[in-house]
DRENGUPA-931028 format. One line per field, with one value per residue: x, y, z of N, C-alpha, C in turn; residue in one letter; residue number from 0; chain. Coordinates in pm, 1 decimal. Layout:
<recs>
nu: (X|...)
nv: (Y|...)
nw: (Z|...)
cau: (X|...)
cav: (Y|...)
caw: (Z|...)
cu: (X|...)
cv: (Y|...)
cw: (Z|...)
vonu: (a|...)
ronu: (NUM|...)
titi: (A|...)
</recs>
This chain:
<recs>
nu: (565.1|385.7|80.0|-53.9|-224.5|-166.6|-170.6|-17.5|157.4|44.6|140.3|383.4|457.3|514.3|435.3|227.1|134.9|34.9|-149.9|-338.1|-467.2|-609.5|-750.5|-917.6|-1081.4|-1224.9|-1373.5|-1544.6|-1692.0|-1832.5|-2041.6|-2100.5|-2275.6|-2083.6|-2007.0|-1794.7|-1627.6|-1563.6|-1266.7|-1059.2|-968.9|-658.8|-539.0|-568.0|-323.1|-1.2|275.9|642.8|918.0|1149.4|1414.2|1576.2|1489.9|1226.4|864.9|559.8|215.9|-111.8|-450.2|-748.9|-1137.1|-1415.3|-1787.4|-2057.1|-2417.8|-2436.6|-2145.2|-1966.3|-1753.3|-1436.7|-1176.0|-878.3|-492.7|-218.7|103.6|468.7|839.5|1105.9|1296.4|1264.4|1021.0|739.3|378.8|44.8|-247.3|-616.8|-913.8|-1264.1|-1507.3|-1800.6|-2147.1|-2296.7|-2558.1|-2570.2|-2462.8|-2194.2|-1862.3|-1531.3|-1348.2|-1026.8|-660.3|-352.9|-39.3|262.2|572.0|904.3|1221.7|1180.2|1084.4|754.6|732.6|498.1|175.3|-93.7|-462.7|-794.3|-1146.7|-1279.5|-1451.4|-1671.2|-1867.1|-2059.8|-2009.7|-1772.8|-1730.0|-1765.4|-2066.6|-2310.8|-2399.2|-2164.4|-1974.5|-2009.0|-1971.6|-1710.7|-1572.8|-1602.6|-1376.5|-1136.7|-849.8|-570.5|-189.0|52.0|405.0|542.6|426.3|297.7|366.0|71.7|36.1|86.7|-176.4|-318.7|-546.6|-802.1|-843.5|-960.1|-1071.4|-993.4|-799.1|-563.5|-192.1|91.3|426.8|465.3|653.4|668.6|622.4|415.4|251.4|217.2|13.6|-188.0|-246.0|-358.2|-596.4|-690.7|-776.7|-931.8|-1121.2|-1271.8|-1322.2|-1549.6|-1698.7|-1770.9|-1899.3|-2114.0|-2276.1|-2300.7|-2508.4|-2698.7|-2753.8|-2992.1|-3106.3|-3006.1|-3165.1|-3147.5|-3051.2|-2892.6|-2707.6|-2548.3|-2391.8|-2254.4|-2062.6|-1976.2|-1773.0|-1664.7|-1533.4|-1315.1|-1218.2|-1041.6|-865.7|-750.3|-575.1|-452.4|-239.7|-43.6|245.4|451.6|371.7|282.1|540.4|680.3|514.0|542.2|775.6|850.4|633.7|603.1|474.4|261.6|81.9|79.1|-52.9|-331.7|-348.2|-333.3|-600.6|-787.5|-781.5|-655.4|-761.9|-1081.6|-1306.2|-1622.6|-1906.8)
nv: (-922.3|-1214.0|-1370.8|-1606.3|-1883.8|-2064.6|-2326.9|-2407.6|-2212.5|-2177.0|-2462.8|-2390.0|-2233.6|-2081.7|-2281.7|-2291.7|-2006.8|-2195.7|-2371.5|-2186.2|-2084.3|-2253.1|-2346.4|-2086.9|-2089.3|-2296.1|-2249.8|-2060.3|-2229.1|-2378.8|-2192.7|-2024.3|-1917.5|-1949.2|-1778.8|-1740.4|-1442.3|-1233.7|-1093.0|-871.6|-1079.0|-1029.1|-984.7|-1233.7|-1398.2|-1323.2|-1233.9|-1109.1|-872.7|-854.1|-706.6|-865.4|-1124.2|-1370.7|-1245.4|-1364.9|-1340.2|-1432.7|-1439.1|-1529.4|-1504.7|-1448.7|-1412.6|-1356.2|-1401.9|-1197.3|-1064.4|-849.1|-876.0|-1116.3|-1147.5|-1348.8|-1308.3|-1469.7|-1448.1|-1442.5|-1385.2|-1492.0|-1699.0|-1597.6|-1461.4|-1491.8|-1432.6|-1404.8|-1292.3|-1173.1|-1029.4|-971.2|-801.6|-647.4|-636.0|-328.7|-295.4|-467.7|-441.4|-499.5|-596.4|-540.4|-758.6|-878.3|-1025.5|-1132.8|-1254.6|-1271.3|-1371.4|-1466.8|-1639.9|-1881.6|-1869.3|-1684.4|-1336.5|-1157.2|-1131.6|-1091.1|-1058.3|-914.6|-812.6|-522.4|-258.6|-100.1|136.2|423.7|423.9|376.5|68.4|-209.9|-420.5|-536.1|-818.4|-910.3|-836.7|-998.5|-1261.7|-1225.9|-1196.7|-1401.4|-1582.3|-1823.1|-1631.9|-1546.9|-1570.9|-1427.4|-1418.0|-1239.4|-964.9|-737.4|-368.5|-154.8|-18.3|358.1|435.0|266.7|290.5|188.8|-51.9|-307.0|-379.1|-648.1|-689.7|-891.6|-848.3|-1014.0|-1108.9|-1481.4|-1734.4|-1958.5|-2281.2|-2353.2|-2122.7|-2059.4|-2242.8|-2142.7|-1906.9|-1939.3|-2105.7|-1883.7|-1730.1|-1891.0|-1894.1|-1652.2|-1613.7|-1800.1|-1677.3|-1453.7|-1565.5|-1675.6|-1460.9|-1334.1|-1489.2|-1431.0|-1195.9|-916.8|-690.1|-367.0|-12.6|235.7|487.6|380.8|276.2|443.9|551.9|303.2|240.0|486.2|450.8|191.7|273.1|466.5|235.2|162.8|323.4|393.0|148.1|155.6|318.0|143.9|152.3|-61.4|-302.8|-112.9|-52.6|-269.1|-379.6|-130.8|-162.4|-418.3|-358.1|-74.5|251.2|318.5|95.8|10.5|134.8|94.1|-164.7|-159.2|0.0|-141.5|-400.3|-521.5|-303.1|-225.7|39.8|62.3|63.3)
nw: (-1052.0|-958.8|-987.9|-946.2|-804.1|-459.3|-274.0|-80.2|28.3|353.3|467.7|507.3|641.8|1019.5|1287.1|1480.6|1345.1|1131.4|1254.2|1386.7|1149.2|1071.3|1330.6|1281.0|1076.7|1110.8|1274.2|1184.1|966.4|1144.2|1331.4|1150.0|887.5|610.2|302.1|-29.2|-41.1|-277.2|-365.6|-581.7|-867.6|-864.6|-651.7|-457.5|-446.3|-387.4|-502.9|-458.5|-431.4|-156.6|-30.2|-171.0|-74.6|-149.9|-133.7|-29.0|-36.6|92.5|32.6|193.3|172.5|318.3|319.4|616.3|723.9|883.5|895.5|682.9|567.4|600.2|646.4|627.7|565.4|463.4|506.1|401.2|418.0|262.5|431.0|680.6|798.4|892.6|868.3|1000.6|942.8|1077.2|1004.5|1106.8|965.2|1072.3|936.2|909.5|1010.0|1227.1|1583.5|1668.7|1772.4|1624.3|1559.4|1572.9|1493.1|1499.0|1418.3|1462.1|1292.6|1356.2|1208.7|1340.4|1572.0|1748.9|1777.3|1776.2|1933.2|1899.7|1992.6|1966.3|2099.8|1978.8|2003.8|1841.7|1898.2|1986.6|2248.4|2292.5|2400.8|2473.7|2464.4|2714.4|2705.9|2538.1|2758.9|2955.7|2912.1|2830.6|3040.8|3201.0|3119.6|3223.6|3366.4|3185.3|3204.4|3086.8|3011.7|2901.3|2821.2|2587.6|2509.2|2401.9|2027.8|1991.8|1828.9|1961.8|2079.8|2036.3|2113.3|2350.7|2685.5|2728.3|2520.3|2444.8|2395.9|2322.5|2384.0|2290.9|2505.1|2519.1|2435.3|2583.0|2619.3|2374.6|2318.8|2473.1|2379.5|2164.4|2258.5|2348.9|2146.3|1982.0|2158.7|2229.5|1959.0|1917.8|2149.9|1968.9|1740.0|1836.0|1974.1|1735.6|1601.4|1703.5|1734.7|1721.5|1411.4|1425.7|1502.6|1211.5|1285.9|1430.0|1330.1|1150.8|1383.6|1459.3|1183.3|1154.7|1389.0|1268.9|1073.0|1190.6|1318.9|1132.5|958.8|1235.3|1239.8|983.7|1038.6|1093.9|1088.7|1035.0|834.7|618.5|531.6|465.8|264.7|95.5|1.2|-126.8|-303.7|-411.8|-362.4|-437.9|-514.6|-251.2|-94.7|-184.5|-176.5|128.4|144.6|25.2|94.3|291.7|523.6|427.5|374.0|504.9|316.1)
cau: (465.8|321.9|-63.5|-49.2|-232.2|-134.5|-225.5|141.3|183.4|35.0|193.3|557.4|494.3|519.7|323.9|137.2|41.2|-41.7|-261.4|-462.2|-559.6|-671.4|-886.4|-1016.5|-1133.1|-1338.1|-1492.9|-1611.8|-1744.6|-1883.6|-2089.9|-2145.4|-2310.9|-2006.2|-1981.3|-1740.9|-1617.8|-1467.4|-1176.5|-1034.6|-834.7|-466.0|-514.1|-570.5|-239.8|82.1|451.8|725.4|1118.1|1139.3|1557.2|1633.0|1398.7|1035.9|753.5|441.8|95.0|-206.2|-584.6|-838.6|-1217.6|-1563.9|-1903.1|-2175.4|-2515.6|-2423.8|-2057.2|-1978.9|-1604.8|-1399.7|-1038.5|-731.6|-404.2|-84.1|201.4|578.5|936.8|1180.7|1274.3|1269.8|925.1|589.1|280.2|-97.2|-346.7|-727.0|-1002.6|-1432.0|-1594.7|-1934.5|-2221.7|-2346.0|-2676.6|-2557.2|-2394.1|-2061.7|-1731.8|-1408.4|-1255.3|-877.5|-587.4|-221.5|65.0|410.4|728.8|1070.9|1324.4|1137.1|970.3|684.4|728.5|423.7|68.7|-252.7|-611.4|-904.6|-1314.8|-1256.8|-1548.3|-1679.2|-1997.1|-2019.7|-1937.7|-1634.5|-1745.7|-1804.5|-2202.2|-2333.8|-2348.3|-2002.2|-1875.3|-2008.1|-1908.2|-1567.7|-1500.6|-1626.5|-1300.7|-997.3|-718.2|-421.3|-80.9|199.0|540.6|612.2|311.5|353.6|245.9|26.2|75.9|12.3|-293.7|-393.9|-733.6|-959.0|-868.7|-1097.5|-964.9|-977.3|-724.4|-440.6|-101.0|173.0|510.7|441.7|731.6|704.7|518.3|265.3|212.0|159.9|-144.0|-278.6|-264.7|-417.7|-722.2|-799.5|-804.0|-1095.8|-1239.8|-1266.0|-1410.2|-1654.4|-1789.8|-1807.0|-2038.5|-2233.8|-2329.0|-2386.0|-2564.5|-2826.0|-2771.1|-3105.9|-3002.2|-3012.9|-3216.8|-3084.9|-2988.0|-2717.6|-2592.5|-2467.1|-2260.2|-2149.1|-2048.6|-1835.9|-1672.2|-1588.5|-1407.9|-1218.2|-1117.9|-974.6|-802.2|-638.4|-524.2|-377.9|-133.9|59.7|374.5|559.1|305.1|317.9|677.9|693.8|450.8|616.9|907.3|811.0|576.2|617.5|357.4|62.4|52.9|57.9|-193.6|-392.3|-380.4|-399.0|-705.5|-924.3|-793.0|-683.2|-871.4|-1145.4|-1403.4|-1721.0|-1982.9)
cav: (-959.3|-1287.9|-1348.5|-1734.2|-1914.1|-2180.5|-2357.6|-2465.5|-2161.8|-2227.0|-2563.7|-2365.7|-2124.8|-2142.0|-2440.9|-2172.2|-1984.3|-2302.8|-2432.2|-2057.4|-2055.9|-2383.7|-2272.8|-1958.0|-2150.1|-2431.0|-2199.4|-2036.7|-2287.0|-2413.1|-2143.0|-1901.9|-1935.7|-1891.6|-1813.3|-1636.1|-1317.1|-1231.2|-995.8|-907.9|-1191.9|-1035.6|-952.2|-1331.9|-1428.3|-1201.2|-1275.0|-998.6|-931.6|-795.9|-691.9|-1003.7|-1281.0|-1356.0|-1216.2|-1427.6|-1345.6|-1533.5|-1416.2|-1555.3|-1389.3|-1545.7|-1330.3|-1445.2|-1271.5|-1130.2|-1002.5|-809.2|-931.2|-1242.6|-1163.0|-1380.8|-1282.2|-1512.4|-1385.3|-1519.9|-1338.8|-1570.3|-1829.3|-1525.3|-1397.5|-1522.6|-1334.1|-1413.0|-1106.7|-1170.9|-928.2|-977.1|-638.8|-700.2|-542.5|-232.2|-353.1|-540.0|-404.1|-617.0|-508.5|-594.1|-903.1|-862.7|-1126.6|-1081.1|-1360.9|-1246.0|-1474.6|-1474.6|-1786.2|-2017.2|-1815.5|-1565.3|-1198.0|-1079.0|-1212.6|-998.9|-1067.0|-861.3|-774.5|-387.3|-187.6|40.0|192.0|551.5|459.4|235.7|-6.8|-396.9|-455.3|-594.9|-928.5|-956.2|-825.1|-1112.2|-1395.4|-1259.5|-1178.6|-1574.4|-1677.9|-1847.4|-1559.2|-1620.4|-1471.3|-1429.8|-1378.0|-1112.5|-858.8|-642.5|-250.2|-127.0|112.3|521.5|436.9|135.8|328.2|139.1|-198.6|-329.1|-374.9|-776.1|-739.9|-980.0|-849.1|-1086.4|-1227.6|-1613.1|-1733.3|-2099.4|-2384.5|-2368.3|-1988.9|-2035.0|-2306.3|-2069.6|-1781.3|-2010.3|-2129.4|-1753.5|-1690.7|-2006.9|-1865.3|-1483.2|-1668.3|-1895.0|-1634.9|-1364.9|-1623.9|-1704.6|-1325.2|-1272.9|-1538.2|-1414.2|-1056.6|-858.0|-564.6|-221.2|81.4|300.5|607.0|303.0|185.0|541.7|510.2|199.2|246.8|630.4|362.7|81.8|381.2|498.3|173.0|101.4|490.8|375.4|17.8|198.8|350.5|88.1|160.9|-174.8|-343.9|-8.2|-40.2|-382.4|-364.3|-32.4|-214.5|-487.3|-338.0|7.2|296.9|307.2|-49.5|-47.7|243.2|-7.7|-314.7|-169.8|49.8|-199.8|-516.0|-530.2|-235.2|-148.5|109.5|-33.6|172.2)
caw: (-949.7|-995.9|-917.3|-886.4|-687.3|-434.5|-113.0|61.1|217.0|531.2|524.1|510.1|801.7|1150.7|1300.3|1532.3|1255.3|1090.1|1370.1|1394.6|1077.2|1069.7|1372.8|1270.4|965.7|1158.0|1409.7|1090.8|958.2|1237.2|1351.8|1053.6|717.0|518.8|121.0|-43.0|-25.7|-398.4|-383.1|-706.8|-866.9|-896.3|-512.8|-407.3|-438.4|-470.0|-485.7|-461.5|-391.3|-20.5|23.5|-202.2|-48.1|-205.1|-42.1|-54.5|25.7|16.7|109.7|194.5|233.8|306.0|389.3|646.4|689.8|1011.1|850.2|527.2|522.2|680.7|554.4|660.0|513.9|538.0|416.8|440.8|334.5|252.9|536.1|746.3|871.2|877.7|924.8|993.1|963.0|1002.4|1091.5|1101.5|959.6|1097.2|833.0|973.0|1092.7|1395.7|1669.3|1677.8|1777.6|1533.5|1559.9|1460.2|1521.6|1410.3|1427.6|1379.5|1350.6|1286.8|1268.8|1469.8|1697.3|1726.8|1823.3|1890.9|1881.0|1919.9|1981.3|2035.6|2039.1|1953.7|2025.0|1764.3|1908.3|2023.1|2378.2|2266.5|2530.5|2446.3|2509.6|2821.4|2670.8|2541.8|2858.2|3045.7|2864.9|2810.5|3189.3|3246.0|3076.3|3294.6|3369.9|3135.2|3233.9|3011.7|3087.6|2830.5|2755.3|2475.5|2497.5|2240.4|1974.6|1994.7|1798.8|2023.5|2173.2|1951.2|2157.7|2445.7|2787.0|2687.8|2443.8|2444.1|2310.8|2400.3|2282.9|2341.2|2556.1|2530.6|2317.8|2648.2|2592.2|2222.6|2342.1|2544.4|2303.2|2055.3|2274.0|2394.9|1994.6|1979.5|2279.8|2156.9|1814.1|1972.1|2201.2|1881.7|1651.9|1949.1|1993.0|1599.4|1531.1|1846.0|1737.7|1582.3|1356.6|1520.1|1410.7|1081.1|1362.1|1525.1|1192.2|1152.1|1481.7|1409.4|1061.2|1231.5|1429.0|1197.3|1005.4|1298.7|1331.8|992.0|986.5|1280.1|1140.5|849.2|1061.6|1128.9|982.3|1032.3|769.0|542.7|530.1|428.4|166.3|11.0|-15.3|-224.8|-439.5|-417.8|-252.1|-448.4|-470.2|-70.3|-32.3|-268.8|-71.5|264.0|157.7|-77.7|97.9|500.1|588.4|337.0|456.6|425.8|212.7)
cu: (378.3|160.0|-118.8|-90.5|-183.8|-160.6|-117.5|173.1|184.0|101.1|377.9|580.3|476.9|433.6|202.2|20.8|-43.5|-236.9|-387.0|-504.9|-668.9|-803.0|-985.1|-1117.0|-1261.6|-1406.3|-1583.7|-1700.1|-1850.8|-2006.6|-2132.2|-2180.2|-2205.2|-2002.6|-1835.5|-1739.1|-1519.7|-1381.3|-1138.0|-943.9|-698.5|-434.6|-552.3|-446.3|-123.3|197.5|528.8|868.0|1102.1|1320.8|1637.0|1567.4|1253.4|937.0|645.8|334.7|-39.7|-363.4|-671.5|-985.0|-1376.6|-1663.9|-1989.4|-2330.9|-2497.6|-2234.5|-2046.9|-1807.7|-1556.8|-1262.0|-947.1|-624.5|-287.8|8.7|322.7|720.7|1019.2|1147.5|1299.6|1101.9|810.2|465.7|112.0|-181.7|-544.0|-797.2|-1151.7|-1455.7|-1685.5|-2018.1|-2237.4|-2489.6|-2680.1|-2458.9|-2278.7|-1950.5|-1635.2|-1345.2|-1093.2|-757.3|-473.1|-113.3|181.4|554.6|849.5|1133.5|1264.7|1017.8|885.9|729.5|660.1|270.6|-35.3|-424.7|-673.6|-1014.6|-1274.6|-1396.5|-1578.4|-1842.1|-1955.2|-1962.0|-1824.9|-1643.9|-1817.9|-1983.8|-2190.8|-2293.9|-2251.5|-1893.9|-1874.5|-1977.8|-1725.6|-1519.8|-1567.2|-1527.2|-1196.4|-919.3|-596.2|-334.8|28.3|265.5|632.9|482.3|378.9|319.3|224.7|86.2|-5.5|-119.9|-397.8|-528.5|-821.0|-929.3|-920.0|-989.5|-927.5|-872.4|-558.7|-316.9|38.6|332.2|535.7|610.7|821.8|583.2|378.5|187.6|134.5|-14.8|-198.6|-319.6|-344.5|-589.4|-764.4|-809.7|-941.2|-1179.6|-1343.4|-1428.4|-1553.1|-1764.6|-1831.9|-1886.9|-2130.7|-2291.7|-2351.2|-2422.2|-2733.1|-2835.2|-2933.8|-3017.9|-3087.0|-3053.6|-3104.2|-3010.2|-2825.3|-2675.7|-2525.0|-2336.8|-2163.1|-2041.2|-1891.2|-1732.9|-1580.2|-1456.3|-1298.9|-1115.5|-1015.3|-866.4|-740.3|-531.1|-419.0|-228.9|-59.2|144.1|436.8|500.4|308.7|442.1|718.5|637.4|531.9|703.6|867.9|735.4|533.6|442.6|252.4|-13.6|-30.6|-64.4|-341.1|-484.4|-405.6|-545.6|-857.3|-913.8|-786.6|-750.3|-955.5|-1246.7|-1559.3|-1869.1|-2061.0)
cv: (-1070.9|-1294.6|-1547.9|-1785.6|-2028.3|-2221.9|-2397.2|-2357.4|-2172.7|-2330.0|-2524.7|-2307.8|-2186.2|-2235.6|-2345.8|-2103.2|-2062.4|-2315.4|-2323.6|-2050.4|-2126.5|-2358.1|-2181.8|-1997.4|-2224.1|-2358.5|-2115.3|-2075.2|-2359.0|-2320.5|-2046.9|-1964.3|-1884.7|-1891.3|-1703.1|-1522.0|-1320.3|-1046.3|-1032.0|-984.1|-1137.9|-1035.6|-1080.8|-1386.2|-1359.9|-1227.2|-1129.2|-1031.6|-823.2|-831.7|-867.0|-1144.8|-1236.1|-1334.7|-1281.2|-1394.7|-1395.8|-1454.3|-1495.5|-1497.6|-1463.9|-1395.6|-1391.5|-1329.0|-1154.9|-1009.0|-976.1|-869.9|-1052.2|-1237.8|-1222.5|-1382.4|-1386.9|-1518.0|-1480.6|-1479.1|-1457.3|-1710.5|-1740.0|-1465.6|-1457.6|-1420.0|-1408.7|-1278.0|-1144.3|-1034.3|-971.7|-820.6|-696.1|-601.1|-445.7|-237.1|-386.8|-468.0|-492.6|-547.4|-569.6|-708.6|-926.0|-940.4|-1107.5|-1202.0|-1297.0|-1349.9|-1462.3|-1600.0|-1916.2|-1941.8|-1647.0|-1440.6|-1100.4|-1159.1|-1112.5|-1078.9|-987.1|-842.4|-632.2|-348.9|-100.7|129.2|334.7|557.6|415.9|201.5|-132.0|-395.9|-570.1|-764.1|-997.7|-993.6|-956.2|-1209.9|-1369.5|-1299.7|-1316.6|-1628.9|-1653.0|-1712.8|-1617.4|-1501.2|-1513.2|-1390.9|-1235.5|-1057.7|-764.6|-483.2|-217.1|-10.3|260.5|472.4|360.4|218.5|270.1|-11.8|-224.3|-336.5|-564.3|-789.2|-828.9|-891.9|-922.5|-1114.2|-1389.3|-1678.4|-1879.7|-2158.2|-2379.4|-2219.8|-1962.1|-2097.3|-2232.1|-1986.2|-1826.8|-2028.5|-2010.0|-1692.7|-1742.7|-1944.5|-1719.8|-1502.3|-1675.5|-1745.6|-1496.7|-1377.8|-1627.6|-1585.8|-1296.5|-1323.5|-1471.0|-1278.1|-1029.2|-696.4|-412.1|-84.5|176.2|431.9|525.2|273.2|296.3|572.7|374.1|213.8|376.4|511.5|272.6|193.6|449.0|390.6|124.3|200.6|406.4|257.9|59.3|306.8|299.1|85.5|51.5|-223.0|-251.9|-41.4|-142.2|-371.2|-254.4|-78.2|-285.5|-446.8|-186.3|113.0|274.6|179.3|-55.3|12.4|122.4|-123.2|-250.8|-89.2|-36.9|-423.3|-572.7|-421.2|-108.7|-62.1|42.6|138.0|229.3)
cw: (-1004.4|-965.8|-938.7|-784.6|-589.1|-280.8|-67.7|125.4|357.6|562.2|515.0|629.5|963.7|1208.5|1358.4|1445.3|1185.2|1113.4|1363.6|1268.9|1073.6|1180.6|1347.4|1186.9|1023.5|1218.4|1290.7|1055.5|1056.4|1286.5|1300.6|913.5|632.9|381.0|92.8|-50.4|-162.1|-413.3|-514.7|-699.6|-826.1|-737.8|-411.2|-330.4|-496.7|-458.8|-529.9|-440.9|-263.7|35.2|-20.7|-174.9|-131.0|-100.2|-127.2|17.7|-31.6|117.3|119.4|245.5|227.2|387.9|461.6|607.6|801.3|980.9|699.1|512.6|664.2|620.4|665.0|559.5|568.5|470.1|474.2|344.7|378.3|378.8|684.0|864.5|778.5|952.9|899.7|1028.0|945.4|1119.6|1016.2|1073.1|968.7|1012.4|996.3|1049.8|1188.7|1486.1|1783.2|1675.8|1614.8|1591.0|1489.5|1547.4|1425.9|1521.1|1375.1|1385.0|1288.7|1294.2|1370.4|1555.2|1671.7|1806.8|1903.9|1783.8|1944.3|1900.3|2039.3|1998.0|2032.1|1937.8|1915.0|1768.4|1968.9|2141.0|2390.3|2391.8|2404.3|2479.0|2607.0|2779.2|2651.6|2655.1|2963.6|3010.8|2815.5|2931.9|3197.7|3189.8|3169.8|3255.3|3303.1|3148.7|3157.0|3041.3|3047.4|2778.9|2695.2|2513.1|2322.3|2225.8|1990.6|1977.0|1894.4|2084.8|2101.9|2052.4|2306.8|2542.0|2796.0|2576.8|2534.4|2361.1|2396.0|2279.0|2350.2|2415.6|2553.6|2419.1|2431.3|2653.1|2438.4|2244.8|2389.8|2480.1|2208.2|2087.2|2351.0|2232.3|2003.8|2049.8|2267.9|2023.0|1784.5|1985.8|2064.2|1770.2|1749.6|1960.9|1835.3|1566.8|1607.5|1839.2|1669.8|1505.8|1449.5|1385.8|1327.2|1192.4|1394.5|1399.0|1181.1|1252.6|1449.3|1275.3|1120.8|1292.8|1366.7|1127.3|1060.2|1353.0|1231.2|975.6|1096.2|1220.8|1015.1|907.0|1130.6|1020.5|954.8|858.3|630.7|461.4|395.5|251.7|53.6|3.1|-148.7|-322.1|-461.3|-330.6|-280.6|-442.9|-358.4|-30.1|-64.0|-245.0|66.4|249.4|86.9|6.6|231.9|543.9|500.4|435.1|429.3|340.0|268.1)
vonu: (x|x|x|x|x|x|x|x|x|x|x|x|x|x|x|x|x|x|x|x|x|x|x|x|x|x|x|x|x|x|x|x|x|x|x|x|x|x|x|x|x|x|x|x|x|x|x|x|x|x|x|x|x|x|x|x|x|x|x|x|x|x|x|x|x|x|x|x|x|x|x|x|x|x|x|x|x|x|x|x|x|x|x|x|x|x|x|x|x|x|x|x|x|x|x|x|x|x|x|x|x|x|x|x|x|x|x|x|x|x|x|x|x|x|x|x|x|x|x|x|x|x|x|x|x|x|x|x|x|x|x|x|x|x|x|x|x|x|x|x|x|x|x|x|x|x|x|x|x|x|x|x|x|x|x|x|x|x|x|x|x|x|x|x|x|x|x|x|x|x|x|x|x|x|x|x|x|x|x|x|x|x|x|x|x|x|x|x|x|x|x|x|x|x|x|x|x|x|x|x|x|x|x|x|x|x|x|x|x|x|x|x|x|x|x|x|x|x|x|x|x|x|x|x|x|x|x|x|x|x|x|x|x|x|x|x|x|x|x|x|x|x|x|x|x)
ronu: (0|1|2|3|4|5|6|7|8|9|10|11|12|13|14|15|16|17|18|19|20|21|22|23|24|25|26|27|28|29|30|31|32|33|34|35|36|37|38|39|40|41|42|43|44|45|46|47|48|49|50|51|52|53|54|55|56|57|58|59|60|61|62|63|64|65|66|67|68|69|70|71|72|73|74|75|76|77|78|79|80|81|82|83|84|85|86|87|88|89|90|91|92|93|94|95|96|97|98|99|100|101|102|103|104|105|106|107|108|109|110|111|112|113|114|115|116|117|118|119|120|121|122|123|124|125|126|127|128|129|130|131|132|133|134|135|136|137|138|139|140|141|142|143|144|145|146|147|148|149|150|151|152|153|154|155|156|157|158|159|160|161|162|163|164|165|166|167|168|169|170|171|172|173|174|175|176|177|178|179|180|181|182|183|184|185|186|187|188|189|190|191|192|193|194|195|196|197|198|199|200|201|202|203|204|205|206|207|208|209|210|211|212|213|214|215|216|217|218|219|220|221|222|223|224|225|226|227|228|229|230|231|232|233|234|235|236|237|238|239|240|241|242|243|244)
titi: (A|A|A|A|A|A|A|A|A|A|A|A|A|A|A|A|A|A|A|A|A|A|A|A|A|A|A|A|A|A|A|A|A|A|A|A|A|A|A|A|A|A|A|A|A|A|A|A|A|A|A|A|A|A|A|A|A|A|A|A|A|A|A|A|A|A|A|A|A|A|A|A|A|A|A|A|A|A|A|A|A|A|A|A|A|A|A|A|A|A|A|A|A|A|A|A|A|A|A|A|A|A|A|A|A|A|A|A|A|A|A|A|A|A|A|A|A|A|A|A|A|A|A|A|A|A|A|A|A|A|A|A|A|A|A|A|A|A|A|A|A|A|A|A|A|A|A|A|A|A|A|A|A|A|A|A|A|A|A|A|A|A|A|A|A|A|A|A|A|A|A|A|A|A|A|A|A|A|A|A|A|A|A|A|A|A|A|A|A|A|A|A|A|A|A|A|A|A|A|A|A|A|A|A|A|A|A|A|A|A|A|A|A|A|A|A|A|A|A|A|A|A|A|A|A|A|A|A|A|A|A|A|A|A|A|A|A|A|A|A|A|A|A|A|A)
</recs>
């Protein structure tokens, strides 16, 4: 297992994926005080053997004041499958849903693409605010909607799960990512923090949503493959879905 770091990934994987990181990045920047977020070194950058091809993954993790984590993951087996994975843990102070975005691709083309604000307050409901600036965005219709998984009850009724159909499906899927983004700095930069009773709800929630997250098997799978279980327990518990303290 190497722990090497290197920046061409993204410039190997799908253009899509490309392109979204590249956004998620700017709207970042753009509208959040970003610094780093320091995960341990060996878990920056990880190389493996996945059924004979190399598995590559690369993190990246920035904190604002309004979020305690900012992780994007982009992984890539052989010349076979590409993957983008990010998610916003908002600190416990503010009353901010989850922000989680997933790119999958095979051979050319993507599979399945996810976006959503995920609720994690006691009523699992979006706040008034949110709700109105989401429902103000253009209707987009895709040709192939995905259903979610068993676990899916943590996702809003705004989630997106699609498999993109065309290069004008991918644009679209791309600028309701931006749009999602936009409107999710715009609400935490304007948030105030919420009394010590709500951080306790929030906090039950964030953990309900991470517990579910962790039972996606596909991702599991993968991981136990290449670098065996505890490894995986490892990474999916300290690195895509840590609990927060």
């Amino acid at each position: 297992m190497s722990s090497t770091s290197t920046s061409s990934l993204r410039e190997q994987q799908h253009p899509l994926i490309r392109q979204l990181a590249d956004t998620i990045e700017a709207v970042w920047h753009q509208y959040l005080d970003i610094s780093p977020y320091h995960l341990p070194a060996e878990l920056g950058y990880v190389e493996g053997k996945l059924e004979g091809e190399k598995l590559k993954i690369e993190n990246k993790c920035y904190q604002a004041p309004q979020f305690r984590k900012m992780h994007m993951e982009l992984a890539r087996v052989g010349n076979m499958l590409d993957i983008l994975h990010c998610v916003m843990f908002p600190r416990p102070e503010y009353e901010l849903p989850m922000f989680g975005c997933d790119l999958i691709g095979g051979r050319g083309q993507i599979s399945a693409a996810v976006v959503d604000l995920s609720p994690v307050n006691s009523g699992h409901s979006l706040t008034p605010s949110y709700s109105k600036e989401l429902s103000m965005l253009p209707v987009v219709e895709f040709s192939q909607p995905r259903a979610l998984p068993e676990w899916g009850d943590i996702f809003s009724d705004y989630c997106v799960f699609v498999r993109p159909a065309s290069g004008e499906e991918e644009t679209m899927f791309l600028s309701r990512v931006k749009s999602f983004l936009e409107i999710h700095c715009h609400q935490a930069v304007n948030s105030d923090p919420v009394p010590p009773e709500k951080m306790i709800q929030i906090l039950s929630g964030q953990r309900n949503y991470c517990a579910k997250q962790q039972k996606n098997d596909k991702t599991r799978r993968v991981l136990e493959k290449a670098f065996g279980s505890s490894w995986a327990e490892h990474y999916m518990s300290t690195v895509l879905f840590d609990l927060p303290k």
